[in-house]
C-alpha positions in Angstrom: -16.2 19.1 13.4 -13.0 18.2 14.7 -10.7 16.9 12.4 -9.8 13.8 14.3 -13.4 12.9 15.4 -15.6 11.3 13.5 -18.1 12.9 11.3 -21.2 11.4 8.8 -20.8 11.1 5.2 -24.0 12.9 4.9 -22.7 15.9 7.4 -26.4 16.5 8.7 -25.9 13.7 11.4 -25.7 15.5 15.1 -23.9 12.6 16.1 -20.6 12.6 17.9 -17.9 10.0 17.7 -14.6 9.3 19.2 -11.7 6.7 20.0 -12.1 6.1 23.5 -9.1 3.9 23.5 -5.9 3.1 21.4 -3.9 -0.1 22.2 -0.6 -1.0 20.1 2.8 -2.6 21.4 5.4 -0.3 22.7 8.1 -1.7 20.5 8.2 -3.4 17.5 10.6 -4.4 15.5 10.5 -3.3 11.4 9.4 -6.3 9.3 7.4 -8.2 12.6 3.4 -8.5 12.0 1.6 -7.1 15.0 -2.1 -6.2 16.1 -3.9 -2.9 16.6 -6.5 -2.7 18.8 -9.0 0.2 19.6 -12.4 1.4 21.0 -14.8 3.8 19.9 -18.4 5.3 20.7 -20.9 7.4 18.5 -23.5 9.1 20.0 -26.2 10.6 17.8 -27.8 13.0 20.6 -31.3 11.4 20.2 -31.4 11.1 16.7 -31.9 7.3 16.0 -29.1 5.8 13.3 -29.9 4.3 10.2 -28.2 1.1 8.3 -26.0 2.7 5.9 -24.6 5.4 8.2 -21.1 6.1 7.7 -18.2 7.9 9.9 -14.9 8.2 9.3 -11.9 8.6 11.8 -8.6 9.9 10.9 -5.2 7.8 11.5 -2.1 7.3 10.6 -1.6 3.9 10.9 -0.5 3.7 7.0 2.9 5.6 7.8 3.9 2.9 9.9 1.8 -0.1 9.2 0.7 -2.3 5.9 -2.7 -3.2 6.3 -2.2 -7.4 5.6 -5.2 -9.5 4.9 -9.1 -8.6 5.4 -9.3 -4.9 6.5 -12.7 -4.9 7.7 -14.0 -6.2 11.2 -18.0 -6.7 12.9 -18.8 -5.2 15.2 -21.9 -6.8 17.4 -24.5 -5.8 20.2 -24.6 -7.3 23.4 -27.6 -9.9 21.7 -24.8 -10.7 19.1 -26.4 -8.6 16.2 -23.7 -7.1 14.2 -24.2 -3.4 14.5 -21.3 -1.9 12.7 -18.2 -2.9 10.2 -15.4 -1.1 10.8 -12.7 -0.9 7.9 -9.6 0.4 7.9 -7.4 1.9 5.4 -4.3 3.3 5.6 -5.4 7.3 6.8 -8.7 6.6 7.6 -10.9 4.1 10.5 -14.4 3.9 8.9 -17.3 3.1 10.5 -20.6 1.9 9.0 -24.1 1.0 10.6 -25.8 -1.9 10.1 -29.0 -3.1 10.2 -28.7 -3.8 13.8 -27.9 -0.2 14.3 -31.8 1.0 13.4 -33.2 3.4 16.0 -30.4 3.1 18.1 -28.9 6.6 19.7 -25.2 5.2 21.0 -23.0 2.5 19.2 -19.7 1.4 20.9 -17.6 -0.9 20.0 -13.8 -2.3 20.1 -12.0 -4.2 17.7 -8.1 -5.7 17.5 -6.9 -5.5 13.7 -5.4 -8.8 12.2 -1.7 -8.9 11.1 -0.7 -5.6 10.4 3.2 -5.5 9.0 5.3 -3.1 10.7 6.8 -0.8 7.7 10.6 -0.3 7.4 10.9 3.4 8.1 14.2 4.1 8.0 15.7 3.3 11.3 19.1 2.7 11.2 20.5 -1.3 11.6 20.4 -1.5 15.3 18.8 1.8 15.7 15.5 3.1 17.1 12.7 5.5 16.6 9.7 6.4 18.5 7.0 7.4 16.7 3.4 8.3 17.3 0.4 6.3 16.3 -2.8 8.3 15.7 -6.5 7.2 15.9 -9.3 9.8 15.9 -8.3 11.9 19.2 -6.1 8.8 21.1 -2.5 8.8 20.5 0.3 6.5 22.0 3.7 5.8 21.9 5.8 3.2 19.8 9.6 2.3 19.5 10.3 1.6 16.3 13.6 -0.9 16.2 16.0 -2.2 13.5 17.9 -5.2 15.1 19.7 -5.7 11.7 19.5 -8.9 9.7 21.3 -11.7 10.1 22.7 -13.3 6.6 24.1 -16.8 7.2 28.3 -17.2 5.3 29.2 -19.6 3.4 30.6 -22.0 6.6 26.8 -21.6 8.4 25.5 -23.6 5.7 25.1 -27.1 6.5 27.2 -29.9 4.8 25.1 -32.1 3.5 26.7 -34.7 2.0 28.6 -35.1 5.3 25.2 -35.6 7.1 24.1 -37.4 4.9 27.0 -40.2 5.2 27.1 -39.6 9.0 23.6 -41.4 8.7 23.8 -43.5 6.2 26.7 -44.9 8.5 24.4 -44.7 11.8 22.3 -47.1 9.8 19.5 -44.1 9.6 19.1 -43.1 6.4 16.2 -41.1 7.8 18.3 -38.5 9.8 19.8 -36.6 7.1 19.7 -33.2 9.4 
């Protein structure tokens, strides 16, 4: 078995699986929340699947993403029968057959992650880094920016007791910003 395709828990599976696609932003900026999303197909070779069946891809979305919020996804058949849930963890894409999934010899499926956090890996303040994100055999390209932060002085704070009397004046004591 490849090390980037996917393989059975059980290893006596002849099935075959693979990411046929990979789609993630070309840029991001450290700290924004962005989505993930990818395809894949496993093909058992004749052999019917069974609920329960498990396959695992490698990744490494965990060195430049945090997983946020639910981390597993349905995946459903053209009939709208969910056939698989895919989970994801930080190095691995895991996919397990459902019900659905009985006697069937080819699953596909694509899924888009929710909110995943981009991670602050070291790029400098107004710096960039490409990096590559990993899914099973798919790869792609991301620019990894640091546009800084921007901490507000001392006079960027508003005045709030001027405001304040600037409506009370106006005769709107509702307009206090």
């Amino acid at each position: 078995v490849h090390p980037t395709q996917a393989h059975a828990d059980d290893l006596t599976a002849t099935a075959y699986g693979d990411i046929t696609q990979l789609v993630a932003p070309g840029s991001v900026n450290q700290g924004d929340h962005r989505t993930i999303g990818f395809s894949f197909e496993i093909a058992s070779y004749g052999i019917p699947f069974h609920e329960g069946d498990v396959y695992h891809f490698e990744t490494n979305l965990g060195d430049y993403f945090e997983i946020l919020g639910t981390s597993s996804l349905p995946v459903y058949n053209a009939d709208g029968e969910q056939v698989a849930t895919v989970t994801g963890s930080p190095d691995t894409v895991t996919v397990t057959l459902e019900k659905a999934a009985d006697s069937e010899t080819l699953i596909t499926g694509s899924v888009t992650t929710p909110s995943l956090l981009v991670k602050n890996i070291g790029v400098p303040v107004d710096g960039a880094q490409d990096v590559v994100l990993t899914m099973g055999d798919e790869s792609t390209k991301i620019t990894v920016y640091n546009p800084g932060t921007t901490t507000p002085s001392g006079n960027d704070q508003p005045d709030w007791n001027t405001l304040w009397k600037n409506a009370w004046a106006n005769g709107d004591g509702t307009a206090t910003a």
